[in-house]
Steps between C-alpha positions, in 0.01 A plus 500: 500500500749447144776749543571720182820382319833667621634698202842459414753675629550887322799748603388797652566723223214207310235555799510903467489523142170262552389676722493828328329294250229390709432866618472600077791658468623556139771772507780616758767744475789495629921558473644171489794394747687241582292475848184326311634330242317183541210690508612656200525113349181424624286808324667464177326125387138690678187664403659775657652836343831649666534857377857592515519836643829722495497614905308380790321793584325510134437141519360557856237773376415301168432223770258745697324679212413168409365452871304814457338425179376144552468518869744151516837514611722632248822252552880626503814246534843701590824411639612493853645832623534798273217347280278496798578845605494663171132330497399606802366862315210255354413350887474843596288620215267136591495590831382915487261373226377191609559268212544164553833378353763226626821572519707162426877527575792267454754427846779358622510144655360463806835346646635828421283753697677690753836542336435779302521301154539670198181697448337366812222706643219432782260568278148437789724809632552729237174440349289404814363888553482583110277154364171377637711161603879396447560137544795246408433159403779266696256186364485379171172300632322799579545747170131436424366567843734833512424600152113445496528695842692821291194517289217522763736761662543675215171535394303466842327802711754788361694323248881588470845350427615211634871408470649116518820391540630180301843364670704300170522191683101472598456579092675216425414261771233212419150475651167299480242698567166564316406866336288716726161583320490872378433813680230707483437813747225512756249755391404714829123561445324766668255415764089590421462711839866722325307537168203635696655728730716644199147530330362706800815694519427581071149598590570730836762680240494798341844567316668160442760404346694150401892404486605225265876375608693229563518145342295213463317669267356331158310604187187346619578696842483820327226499272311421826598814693453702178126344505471613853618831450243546219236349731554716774616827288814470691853685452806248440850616587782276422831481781837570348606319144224314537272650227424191336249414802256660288454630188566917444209527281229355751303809584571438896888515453604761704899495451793361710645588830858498446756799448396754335173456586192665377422784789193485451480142546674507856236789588235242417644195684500781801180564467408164447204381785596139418809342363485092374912412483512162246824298517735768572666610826533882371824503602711823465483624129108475470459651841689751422751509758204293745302833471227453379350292774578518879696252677370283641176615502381578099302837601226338254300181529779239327440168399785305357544209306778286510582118466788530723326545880848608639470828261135591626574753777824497429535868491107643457274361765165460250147540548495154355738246447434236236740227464454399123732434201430802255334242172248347828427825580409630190270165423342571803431885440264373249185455805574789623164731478538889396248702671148567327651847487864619385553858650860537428473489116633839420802394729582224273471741173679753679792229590547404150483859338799575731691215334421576169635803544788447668601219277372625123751730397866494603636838539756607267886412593842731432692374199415333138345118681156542637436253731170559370552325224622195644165442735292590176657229333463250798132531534472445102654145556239189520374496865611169574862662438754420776675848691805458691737718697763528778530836690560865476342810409407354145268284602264805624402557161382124463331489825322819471390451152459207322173319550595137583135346418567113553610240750861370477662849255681642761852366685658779737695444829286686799805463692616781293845254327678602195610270236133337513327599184765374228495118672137466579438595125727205396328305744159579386560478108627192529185341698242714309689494129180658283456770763648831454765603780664861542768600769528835629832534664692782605904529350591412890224246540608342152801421564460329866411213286544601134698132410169317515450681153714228409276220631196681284682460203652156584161412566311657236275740687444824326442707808497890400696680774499880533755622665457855609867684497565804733829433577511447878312329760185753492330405818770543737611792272129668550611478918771605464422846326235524775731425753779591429444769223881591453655189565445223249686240516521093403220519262611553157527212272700479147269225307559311202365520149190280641432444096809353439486281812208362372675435175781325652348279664238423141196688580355795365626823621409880399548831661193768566636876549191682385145494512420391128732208540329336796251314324630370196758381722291305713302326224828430330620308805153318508573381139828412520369167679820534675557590883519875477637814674371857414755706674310816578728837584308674739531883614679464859301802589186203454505381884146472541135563297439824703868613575894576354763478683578875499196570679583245765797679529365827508280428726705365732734760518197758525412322851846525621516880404196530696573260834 
């Protein structure tokens, strides 16, 4: 038996970068530090981009909208200590949302562990409960076993982050050892005798309805679940900010379970006689506090579809359990049978006349901005157009509606983080340069990360980001007044001239404060061909499409008149 050659000896800094090549990665992003810098050395003469972010948590999330959209680990190199705390916002975000993403981070030498170095931190420790897997590498020898291991992790069953520690001295430290082929994820396929019972389970029902959530998820995935709906007349509901799991104008979308959700919608999911659960856990947001459906037992005949068998009966004991990744599931949905006779078609029609309605007119707001306007101007964009936003009360008017109508246009945190929209719209114009991309951040939300407008402009990515100005932290503020009625406090914010930011740093920047303005603004900041910011001044009465904050008040006080 001839032996393959030995390959010559690389540093361990050479064998990572090589083997994030032989996985097909093209782009990081990162915060550079002193930590890495051989690994720093060794990406700048490779294939391989390193976008230079301005704080760890924004490169973190650029790293994991990446994840989200390609369904690959989006990669993120930061420093040892602060830089891997101030990143761990992005593992958390990875880990709610389950989006595969590695975490790389730079440490001290392993003679120094224990002391308390500068910057030292345990990092299997701090990050052990909030990744998928924390590991350090103490071998230069084994960076491509340990690396190609990070990817099947992070993309495996329920994909999620996982975070790798690189000690200095194993960067720099020689090894011969071959490349580890690259990683692709096991597809979980759905067994024949699951496909028939779910078939049965179709046929006994009366009032069904499907739930689209969770990740591995592809285009191909969803245009076969929309063909199923259509085949069996069937009403789609998406889980929370994940709309873009099929398309709003399909005539079996049936709307999103997330806050604010459609009444009606939640009556129907009630009433339901069977409920198929695809790739999501329906955690707490889409279950609406876990309301919706008993624990453990469902109240309704469940079956649930998940890639990750840990998650199935996790908290809902189902009717059937089908351990599948979401894409094999959906190939195999196409021999599944309807019956020779659909009974529950006025269901279906009545399911997506509730959504129409709930979602075709936004109600008119206090003060000169209509959020209106902005969601009308949204769902005139191209549909392949990229929406992105953090959290807070803004982000209702997105969700609720703007008809997201393709794979891959939507990038919001389900764990509910601020700061996300701005750096996952850098992230996504610079993979996907000829596709439009819009943030819609709140002033708070903005600025949790608003220095990565200087990586959009450094980079040349003419993101458009609207950011929605009410002066104070509107969520908390909308608690607060119910509450606590007559005791605000800690939520008012004194913002910047978000124009003139965007100026400063060489973008495009203008200012909406009425109605008229909102528009022209917007398709100035398209043309500019510059990253843009439309700084919107928004009524602080505005709290939410059916409510002001006066009549939270008001009410609240009413109910302690009356208790």
């Amino acid at each position: 038996m001839t032996s393959l050659p030995c390959p010559a000896p690389r540093t361990g800094a050479r064998l990572l970068v090589d083997a994030l090549l032989a996985n097909g990665v093209t782009r990081t992003f990162g915060v550079p530090g002193e930590s890495y810098l051989d690994v720093l050395d060794a990406l700048s003469d490779s294939a391989i981009d390193f976008v230079i972010c301005r704080q760890e948590s924004g490169a973190a999330m650029m790293a994991e909208a990446c994840g989200k959209l390609t369904g690959r680990p989006g990669i993120c190199f930061v420093t040892r200590g602060p830089g891997a705390t101030n990143a761990s916002a992005g593992i958390h975000i990875a880990q709610q949302d389950s989006t595969p993403m590695i975490l790389f981070v730079g440490q001290i030498s392993r003679a120094m562990r224990g002391r308390e170095a500068f910057q030292e931190v345990d990092y299997r420790a701090v990050f052990g409960p909030l990744a998928k897997w924390a590991v350090e590498i103490d071998d230069a020898a084994r960076i491509p076993e340990i690396v190609s291991r990070a990817f099947r992790v992070a993309m495996q069953g329920r994909p999620g982050p996982v975070v790798v520690a690189l000690p200095e001295d194993v960067l720099s430290a020689l090894a011969e050892v071959p490349d580890a082929p690259a990683v692709e994820p096991a597809e979980t396929w759905p067994g024949l005798a699951d496909m028939m019972r779910l078939q049965r389970l179709l046929w006994a029902a009366k009032r069904p309805l499907m739930i689209l959530g969770g990740a591995r998820w592809n285009e191909r995935a969803v245009a076969s679940v929309a063909r199923f709906a259509e085949r069996f007349d069937l009403p789609v509901a998406v889980s929370f900010r994940r709309q873009m799991l099929f398309p709003a104008d399909h005539a079996c979308f049936a709307g999103d379970i997330g806050f604010s959700v459609n009444p009606k919608l939640t009556a129907r999911l009630k009433d339901a006689d069977l409920v198929i659960l695809a790739g999501g856990r329906f955690g707490e947001v889409p279950s609406q506090g876990y309301s919706l459906l008993g624990i453990p037992d469902p109240g309704v005949p469940l079956v649930h579809v998940h890639a990750d068998a840990e998650e199935l009966g996790r908290v809902y004991q189902p009717a059937l359990a089908i351990n599948a990744s979401s894409g094999a599931f959906a190939s195999a949905l196409e021999g599944v049978q309807p019956p020779n006779t659909i009974t529950w078609g006025d269901w279906r029609a009545q399911a997506r006349a509730d959504y129409l309605e709930w979602t075709e007119v936004p109600p008119a707001n206090p003060g000169a901005v209509q959020m209106a306007s902005l969601v009308h101007y949204l769902r005139a964009l191209p549909k392949d157009t990229v929406i992105c936003n953090g959290a807070g009360n803004f982000a209702i008017w997105v969700h609720r509606f703007h008809r997201f109508r393709a794979y891959g246009t939507q990038l919001a945190p389900t764990s509910g983080s601020m700061g996300y929209g701005l750096p996952a719209a850098v992230a996504a114009k610079i993979s996907q340069p000829e596709t439009p991309v819009v943030a819609v951040c709140g002033d708070g939300d903005f600025l949790m990360t608003g220095q990565e407008f200087a990586t959009a402009v450094q980079y040349g990515a003419p993101i458009v980001a609207i950011v929605v100005d009410n002066g104070m932290y509107g969520t908390i503020r909308m608690h607060q007044e119910r509450e606590y009625p007559t005791r605000v406090f800690g939520t008012t914010l004194k913002n910047p001239d978000f124009a003139a930011y965007a100026r400063a740093f060489g973008g495009f920047g203008v200012t909406v404060e009425s109605n008229e303005a909102f528009v022209p603004a917007l398709d100035a900041a398209f043309a500019s061909g510059l990253p843009a910011i439309v700084h919107v001044k928004l009524d602080p009465e505005a709290i939410t499409p059916t409510t002001s904050l006066s009549a939270l008040r008001d009410k609240a006080l009413a109910g302690r008149s009356n208790a």
